[in-house]
C-alpha positions as CSV (number, residue, x, y, z in Angstrom):
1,X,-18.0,0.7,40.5
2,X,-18.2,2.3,37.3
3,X,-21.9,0.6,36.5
4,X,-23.1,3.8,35.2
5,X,-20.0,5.6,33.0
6,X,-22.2,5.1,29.6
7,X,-24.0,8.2,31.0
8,X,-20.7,10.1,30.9
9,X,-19.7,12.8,33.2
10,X,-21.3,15.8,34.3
11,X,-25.2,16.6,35.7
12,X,-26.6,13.8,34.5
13,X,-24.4,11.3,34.2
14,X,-22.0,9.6,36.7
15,X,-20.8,10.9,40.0
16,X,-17.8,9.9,41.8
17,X,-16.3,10.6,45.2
18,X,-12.7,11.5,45.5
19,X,-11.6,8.0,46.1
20,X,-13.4,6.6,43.0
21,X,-11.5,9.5,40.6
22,X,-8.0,8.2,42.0
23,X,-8.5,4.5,41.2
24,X,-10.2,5.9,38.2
25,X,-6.9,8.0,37.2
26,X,-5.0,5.2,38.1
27,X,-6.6,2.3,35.7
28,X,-6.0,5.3,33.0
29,X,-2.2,6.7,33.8
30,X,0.6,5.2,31.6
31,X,2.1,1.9,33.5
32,X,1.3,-1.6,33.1
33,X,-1.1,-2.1,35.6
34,X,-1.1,-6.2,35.4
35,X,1.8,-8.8,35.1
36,X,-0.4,-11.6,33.9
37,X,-1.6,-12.3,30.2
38,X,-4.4,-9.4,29.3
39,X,-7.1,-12.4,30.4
40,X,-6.0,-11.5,33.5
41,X,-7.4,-8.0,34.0
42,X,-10.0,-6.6,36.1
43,X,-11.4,-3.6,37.7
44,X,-10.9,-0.5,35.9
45,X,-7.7,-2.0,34.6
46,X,-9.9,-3.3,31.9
47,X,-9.8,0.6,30.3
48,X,-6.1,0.6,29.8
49,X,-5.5,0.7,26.0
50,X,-3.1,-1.5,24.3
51,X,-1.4,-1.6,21.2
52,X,-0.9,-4.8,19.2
53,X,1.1,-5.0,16.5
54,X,0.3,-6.1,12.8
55,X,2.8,-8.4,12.2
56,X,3.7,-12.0,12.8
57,X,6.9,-12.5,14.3
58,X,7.6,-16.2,12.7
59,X,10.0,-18.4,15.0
60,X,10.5,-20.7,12.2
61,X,12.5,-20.9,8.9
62,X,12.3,-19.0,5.7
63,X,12.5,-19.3,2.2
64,X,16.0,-18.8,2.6
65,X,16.4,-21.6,4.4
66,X,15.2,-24.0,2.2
67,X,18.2,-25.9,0.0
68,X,17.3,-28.7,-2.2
69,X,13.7,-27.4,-2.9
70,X,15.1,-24.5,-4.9
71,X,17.8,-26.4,-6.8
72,X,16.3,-29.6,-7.6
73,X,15.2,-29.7,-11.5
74,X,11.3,-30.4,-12.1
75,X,9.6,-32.1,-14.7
76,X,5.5,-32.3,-15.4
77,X,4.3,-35.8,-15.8
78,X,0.6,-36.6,-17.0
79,X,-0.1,-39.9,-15.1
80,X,0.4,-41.2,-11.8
81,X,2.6,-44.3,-12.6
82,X,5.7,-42.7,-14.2
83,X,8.2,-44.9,-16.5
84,X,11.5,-43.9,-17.8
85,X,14.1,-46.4,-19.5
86,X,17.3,-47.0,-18.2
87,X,20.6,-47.4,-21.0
88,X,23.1,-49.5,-18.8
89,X,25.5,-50.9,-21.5
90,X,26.8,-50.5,-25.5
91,X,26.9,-54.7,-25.8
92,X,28.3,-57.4,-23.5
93,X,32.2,-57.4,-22.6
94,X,34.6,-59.8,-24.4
95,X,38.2,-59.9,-23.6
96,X,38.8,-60.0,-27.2
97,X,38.4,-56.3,-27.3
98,X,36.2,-56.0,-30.6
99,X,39.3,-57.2,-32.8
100,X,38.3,-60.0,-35.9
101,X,39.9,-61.2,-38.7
102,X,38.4,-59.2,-41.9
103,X,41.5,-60.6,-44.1
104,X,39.6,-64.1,-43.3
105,X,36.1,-62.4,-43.8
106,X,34.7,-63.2,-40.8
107,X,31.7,-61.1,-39.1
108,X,33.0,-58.8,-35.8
109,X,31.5,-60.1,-32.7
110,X,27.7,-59.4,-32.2
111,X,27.0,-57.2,-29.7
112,X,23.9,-55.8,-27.9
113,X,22.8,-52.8,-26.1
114,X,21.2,-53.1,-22.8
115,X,17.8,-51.8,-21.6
116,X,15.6,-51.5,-18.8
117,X,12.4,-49.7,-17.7
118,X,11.3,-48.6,-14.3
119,X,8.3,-47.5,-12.4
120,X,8.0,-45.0,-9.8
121,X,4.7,-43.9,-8.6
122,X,3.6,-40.3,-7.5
123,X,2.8,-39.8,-3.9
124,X,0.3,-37.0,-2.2
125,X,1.8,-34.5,0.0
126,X,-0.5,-32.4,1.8
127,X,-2.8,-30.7,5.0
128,X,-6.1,-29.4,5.9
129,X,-6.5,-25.9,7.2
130,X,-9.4,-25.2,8.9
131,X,-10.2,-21.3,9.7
132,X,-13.4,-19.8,11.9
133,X,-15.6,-17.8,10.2
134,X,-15.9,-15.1,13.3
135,X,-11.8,-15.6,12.5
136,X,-11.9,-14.2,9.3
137,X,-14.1,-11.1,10.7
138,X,-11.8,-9.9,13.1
139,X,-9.0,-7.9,12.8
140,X,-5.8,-9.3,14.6
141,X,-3.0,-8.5,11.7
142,X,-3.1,-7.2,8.4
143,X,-3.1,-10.3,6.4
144,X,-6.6,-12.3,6.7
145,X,-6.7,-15.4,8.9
146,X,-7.0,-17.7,5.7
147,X,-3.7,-16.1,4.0
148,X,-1.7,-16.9,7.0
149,X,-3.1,-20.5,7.1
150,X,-2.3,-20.9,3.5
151,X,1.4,-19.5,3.8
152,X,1.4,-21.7,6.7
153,X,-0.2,-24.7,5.2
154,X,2.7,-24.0,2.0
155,X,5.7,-24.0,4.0
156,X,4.7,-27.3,6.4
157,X,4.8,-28.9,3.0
158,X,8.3,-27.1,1.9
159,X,9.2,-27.9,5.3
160,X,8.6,-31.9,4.4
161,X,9.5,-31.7,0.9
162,X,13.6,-30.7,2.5
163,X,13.4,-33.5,4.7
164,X,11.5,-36.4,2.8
165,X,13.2,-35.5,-1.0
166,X,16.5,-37.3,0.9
167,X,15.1,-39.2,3.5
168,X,11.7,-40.7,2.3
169,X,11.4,-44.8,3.1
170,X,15.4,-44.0,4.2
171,X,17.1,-46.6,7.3
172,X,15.3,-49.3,7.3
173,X,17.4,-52.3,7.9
174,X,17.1,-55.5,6.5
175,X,15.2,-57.7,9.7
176,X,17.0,-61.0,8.9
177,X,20.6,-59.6,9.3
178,X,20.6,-56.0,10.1
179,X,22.0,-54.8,6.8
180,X,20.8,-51.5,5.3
181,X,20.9,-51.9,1.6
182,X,17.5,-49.5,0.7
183,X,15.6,-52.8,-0.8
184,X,12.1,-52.1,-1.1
185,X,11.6,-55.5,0.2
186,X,12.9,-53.9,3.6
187,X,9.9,-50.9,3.1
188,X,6.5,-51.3,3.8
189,X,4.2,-52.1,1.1
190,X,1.4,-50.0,2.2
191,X,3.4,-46.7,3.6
192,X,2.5,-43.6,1.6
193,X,5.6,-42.0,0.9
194,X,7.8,-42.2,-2.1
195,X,11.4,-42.8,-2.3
196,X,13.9,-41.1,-1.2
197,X,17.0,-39.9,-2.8
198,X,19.3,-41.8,-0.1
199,X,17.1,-45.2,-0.2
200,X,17.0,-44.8,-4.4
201,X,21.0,-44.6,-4.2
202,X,21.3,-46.9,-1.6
203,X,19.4,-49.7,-3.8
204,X,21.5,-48.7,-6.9
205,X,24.3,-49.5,-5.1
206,X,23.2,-53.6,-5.1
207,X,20.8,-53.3,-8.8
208,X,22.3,-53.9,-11.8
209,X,19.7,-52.5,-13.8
210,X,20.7,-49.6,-12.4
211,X,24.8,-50.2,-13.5
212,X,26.9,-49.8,-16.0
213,X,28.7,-53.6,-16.5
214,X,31.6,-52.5,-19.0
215,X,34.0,-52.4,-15.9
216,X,33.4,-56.1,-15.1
217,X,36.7,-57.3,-14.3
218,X,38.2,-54.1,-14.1
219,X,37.1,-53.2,-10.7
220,X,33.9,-52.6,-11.8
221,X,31.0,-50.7,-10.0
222,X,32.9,-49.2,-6.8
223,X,30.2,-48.9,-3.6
224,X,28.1,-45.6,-3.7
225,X,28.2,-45.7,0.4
226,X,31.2,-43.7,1.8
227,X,31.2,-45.0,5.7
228,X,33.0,-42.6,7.8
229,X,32.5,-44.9,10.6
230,X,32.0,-42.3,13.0
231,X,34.8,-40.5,11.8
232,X,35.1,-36.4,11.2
233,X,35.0,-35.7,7.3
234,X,38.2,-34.0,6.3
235,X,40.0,-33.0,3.1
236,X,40.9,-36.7,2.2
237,X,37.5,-37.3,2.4
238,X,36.1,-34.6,0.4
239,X,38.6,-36.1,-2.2
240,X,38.1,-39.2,-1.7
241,X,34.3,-39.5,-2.0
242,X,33.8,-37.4,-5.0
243,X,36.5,-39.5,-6.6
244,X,34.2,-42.6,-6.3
245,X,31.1,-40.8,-7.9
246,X,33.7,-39.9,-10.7
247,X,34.5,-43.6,-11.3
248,X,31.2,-45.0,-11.5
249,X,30.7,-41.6,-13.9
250,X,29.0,-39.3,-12.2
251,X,30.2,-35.7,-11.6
252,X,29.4,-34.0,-8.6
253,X,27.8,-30.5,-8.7
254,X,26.6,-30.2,-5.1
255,X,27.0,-31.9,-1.3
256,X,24.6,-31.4,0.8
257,X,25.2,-31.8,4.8
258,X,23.6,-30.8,7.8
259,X,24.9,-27.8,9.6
260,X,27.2,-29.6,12.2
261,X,29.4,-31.2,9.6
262,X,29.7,-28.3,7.6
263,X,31.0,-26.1,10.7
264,X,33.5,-29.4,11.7
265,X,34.4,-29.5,8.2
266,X,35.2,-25.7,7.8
267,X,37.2,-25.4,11.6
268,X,39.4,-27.6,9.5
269,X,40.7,-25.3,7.3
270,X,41.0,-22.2,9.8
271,X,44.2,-20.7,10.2
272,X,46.4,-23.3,12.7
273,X,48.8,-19.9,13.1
274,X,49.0,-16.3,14.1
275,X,52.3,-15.5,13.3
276,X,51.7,-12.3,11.4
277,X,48.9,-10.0,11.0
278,X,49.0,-10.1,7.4
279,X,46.7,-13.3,7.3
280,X,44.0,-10.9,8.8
281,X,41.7,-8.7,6.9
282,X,40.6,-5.7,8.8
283,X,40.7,-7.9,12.1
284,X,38.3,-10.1,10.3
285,X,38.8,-13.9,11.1
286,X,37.1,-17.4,10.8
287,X,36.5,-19.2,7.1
288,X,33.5,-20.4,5.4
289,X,34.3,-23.4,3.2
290,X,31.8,-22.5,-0.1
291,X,33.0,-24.7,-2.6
292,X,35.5,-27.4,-3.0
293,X,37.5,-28.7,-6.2
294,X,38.4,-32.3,-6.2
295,X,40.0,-34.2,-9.1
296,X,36.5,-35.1,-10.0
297,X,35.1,-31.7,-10.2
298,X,34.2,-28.3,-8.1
299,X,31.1,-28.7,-6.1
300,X,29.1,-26.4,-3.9
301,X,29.2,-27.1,-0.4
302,X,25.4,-26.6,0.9
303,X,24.2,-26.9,4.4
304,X,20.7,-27.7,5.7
305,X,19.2,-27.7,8.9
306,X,16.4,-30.2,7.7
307,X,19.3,-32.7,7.2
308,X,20.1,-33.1,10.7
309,X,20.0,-36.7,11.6
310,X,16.7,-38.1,13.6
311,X,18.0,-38.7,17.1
312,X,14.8,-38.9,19.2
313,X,11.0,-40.1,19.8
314,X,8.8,-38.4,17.6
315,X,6.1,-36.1,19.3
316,X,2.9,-38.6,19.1
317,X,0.7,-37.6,16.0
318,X,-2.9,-37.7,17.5
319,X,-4.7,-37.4,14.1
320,X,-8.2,-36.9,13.3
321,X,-10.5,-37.5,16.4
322,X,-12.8,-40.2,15.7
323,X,-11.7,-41.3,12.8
324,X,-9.5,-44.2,13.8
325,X,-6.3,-42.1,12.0
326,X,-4.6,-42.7,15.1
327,X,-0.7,-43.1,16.0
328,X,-0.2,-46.8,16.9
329,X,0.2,-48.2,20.5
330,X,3.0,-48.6,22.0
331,X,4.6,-51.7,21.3
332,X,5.8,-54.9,23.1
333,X,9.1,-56.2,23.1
334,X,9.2,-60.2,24.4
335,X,13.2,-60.2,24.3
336,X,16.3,-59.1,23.2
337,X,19.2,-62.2,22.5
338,X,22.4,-62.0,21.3
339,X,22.9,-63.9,17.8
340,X,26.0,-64.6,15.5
341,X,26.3,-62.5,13.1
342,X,30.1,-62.1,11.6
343,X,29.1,-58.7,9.6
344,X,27.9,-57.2,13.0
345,X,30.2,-54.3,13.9
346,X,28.7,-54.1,17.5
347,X,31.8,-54.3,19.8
348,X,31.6,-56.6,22.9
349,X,29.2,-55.2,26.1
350,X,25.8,-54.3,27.3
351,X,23.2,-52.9,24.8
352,X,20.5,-51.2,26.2
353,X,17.4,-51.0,23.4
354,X,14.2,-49.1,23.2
355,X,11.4,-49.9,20.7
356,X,8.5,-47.6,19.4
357,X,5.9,-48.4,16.7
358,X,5.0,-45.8,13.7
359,X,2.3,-45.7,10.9
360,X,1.2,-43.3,8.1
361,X,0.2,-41.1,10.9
362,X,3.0,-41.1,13.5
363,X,5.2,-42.7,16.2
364,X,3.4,-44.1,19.5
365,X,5.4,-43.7,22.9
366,X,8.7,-46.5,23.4
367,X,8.4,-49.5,25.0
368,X,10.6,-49.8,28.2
369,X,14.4,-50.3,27.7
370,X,15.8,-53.7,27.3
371,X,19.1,-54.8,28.0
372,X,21.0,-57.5,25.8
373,X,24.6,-58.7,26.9
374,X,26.8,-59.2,23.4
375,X,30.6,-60.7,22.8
376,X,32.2,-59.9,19.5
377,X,30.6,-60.9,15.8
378,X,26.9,-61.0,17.9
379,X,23.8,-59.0,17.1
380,X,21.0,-57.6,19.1
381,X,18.0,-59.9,17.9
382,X,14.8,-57.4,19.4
383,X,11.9,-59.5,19.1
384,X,8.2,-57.2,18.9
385,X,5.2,-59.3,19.5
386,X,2.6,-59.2,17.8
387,X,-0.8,-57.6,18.1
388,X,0.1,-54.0,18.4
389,X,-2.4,-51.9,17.2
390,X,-2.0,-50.0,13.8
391,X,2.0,-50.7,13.9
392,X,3.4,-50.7,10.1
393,X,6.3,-50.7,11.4
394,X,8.8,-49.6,14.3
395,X,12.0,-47.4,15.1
396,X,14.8,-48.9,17.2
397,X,16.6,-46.6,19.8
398,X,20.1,-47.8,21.3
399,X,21.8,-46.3,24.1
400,X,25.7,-45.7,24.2
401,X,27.8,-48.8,24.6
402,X,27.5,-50.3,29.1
403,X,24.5,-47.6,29.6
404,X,20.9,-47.4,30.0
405,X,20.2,-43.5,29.3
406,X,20.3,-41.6,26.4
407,X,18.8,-43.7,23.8
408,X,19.6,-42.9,20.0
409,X,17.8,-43.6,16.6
410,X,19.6,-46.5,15.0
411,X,16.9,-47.6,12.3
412,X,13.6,-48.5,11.4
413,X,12.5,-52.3,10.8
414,X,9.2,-53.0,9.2
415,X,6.8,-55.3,10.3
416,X,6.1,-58.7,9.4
417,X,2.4,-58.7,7.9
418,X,1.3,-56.1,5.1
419,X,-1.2,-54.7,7.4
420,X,0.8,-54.2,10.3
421,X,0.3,-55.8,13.6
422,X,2.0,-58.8,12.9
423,X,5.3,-58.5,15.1
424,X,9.0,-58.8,13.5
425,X,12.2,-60.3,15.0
426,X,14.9,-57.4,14.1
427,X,18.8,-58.3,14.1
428,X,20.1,-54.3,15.1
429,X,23.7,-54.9,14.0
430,X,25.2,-51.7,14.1
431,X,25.3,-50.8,10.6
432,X,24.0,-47.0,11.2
433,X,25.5,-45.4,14.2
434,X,23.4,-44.2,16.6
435,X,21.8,-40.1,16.0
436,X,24.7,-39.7,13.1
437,X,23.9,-38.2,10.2
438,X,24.5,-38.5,6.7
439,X,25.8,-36.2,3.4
440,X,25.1,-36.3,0.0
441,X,27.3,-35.6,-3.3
442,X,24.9,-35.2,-6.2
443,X,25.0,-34.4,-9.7
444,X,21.8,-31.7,-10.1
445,X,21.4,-32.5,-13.8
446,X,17.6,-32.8,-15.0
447,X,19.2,-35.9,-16.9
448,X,20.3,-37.3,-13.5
449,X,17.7,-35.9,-10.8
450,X,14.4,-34.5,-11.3
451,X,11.3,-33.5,-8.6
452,X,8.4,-35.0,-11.5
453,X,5.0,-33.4,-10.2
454,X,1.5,-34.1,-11.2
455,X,0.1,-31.2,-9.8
456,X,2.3,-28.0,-8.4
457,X,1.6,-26.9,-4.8
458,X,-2.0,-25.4,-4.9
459,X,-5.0,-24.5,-2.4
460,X,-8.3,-26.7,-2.9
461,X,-11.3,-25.6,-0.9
462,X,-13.5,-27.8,1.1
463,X,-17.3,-27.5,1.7
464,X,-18.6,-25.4,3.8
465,X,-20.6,-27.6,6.6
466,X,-20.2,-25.4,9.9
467,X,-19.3,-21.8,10.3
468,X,-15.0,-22.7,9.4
469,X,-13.7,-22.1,6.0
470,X,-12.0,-25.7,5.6
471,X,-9.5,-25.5,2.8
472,X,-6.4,-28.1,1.4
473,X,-2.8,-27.7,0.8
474,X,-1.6,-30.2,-2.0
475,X,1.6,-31.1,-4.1
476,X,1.5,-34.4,-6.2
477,X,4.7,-36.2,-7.5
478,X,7.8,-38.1,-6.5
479,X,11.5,-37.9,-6.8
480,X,13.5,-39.4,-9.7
481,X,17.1,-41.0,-9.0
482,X,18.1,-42.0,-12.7
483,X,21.5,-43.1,-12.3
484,X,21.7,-44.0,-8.6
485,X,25.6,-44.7,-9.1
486,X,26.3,-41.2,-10.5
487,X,25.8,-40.1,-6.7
488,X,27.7,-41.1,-3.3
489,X,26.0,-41.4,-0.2
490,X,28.5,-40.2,2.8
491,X,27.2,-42.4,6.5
492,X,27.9,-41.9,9.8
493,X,29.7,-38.8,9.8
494,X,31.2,-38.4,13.5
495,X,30.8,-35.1,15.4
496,X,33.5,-32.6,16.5
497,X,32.7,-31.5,20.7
């Protein structure tokens, strides 16, 4: 229609009919012209102008939003095996008390301090950005296309770094009896990721080379795992918890929670009354619960979002194409039997179980649900055959109680060979309750916590081989629980409707 309008208008250049000037006037009059996406155009609706703004409108979190990162203390450390020595004890107990007979000249008792050293081992965090070059020649926003893939590429890792500093090699249950006690005999050899802060105090809680023994037979160590069982945290629980760290000497400084338990814990202490308008500031209501003082200290109450519990299947991680980096398949389960178990909390009824299989890459679809009939002090025993591709290990998924819908994460079990593929016979017991979360009191000393990093977050660039500018994202270190028993662990905290 308008083939020749490079010639512009006038003698020598285009000429138009009256019917062609009206659609021409109305591809050019204010309006919107299409409802579809601006691939959808045609016509002379092609020459509408549009304006596009500069700026990215993120959907995601901010800085702000980020808790633990921000609070945690850091350390350097110059090698990639890290060791630090533990001081558990001044010299074994005797009920004598230290008291000798010097009149008789007799030596006191002999008495010896108590060492230990551990390992930890720093772990890689990071992801490849890959930008266009005609990308980094257009002009779409003010910032360049490689500055918005490196902010991007820095907050993914912040984004893992809040979830993995507390939950890194965290629920994996013992296969042989369904206990979770954070051994790294439980963890796969061969996973990539470092320890966690919950699995580091949930091993404390059974190592003594990581206790103090000068309480034995004085009530010694008291359990660093405060079970709610389901339960709402209240004020007794605030108390009570902290009171426990305080015992086994710690002090706590911070408790972190997701969001839902903070807002159950402060509709607690809203006003139950309005009798007078004198409890009412300028029509202002509601109460935020920011710090709480227990008989073992004040702490700061501080809410996450990246500590809500994992409740679902995983999106499947693809990974590289062609590279076998692949998500495992989806795994095989043979059977699911009841089997005695007198710690099994599981109450008497049908279980319904689904099984999926994860790696260093990602988590494969479920298997189909299974349905196991159990009477009290019985376990689910879930067997997984073997042969499934890539499989390190697999999450188990439980549905409420006489149903078959609505499947929940209850914990992960690792497989039975160090290269995965082997198969595992799981005893689910009930020991985590399904798609509850979990709370932390810590003591944020640098003499009780630290982030120890051998290399800060940084950008490394890649070689150029096509027409992309391929760059990496990095951060380099591991978390450091010194004194697991200084912190408390709060599990299976229930949820207000």
């Amino acid at each position: 229609m308008f083939d020749q309008i490079q010639n512009g208008f006038g003698a020598q250049g285009l000429s138009l009919d009256g019917r062609e000037v009206e659609q021409l006037a109305k591809a050019l009059q204010a309006g919107y012209g299409y409802a579809g996406a601006p691939g959808s155009m045609s016509g002379g609706s092609v020459l509408m102008v549009e304006s596009l703004e500069y700026t990215l409108h993120s959907v995601t979190w901010d800085e702000k939003h980020l808790r633990i990162w921000p609070l945690i203390p850091k350390m350097e450390v110059w090698n990639t095996v890290h060791e630090f020595n533990r001081y558990t004890g001044h010299g074994e107990q005797y009920e004598s008390g230290g008291f000798f007979d010097a009149d008789a000249q007799v030596l006191p008792i002999e008495t010896n301090a108590q060492f230990n050293r551990q390992i930890s081992r720093v772990r890689y965090i990071g992801c490849t950005k890959v930008v266009t070059h005609p990308m980094t020649l257009v002009r779409t926003s003010v910032e360049s296309a490689v500055a918005v893939e490196s902010r991007a590429g820095t907050k993914w890792i912040l984004e893992q770094q809040e979830r993995q500093l507390f939950m890194a090699n965290d629920d994996f249950l013992n296969s042989a009896d369904g206990t979770f006690t954070g051994a790294v005999a439980a963890i796969p050899t061969n996973v990539l990721k470092y320890h966690g802060v919950s699995q580091q105090i949930l091993s404390g809680n059974s190592d003594s080379s990581a206790q103090y023994l000068g309480f034995d037979g004085y009530g010694g160590n008291l359990t660093s795992v405060y079970n709610l069982q389901g339960a709402i945290p209240d004020e007794e629980d605030m108390e009570a918890a902290p009171r426990v760290q305080a015992e086994n000497f710690g002090m706590p400084t911070h408790f972190f929670c997701d969001f839902k338990t903070h807002s159950d814990i402060n509709r607690q202490f809203q006003p139950k009354e309005r009798i007078t308008p004198m409890g009412v500031v300028n029509g202002q209501a509601g109460f935020v619960l920011t710090d709480f003082f227990s008989a073992a200290g004040p702490f700061k109450m501080v809410p996450s979002r990246f500590l809500s519990p994992k409740q679902g299947f995983l999106t499947i991680a693809q990974g590289i194409a062609g590279s076998g980096n692949v998500a495992p398949a989806t795994p095989t389960v043979t059977s699911i039997a009841a089997a005695a178990n007198v710690n099994s909390v599981l109450t008497a009824g049908d279980y319904s179980y689904r099984v999926s299989a994860l790696n260093n890459v990602g988590e494969s679809v479920p298997a189909v649900q299974q349905v196991v009939t159990l009477a009290g002090s019985e376990d689910a025993a879930i067997t997984i055959a073997a042969g499934t591709a890539g499989a390190l290990y697999y999450a188990i998924y439980r549905a409420p109680v006489d149903t078959t819908v609505s499947h929940l994460f209850v914990g992960f079990v690792t497989d039975s060979l160090a290269a995965g593929g082997g198969g595992v016979v799981a005893h689910e017991a009930g020991g985590k309750y399904p798609g509850l979360a979990k709370a932390f009191f810590l003591q944020l000393d640098p003499s009780e916590i630290q982030w120890a990093q051998l290399a800060p977050l940084m950008k490394m660039n890649l070689a150029v081989l096509s027409p992309a500018i391929r760059f990496m994202v990095l951060l380099y270190g591991m978390v450091l629980v010194y004194a697991p028993k200084h912190h408390v662990l709060m599990t299976n905290i229930g949820r207000m409707g």
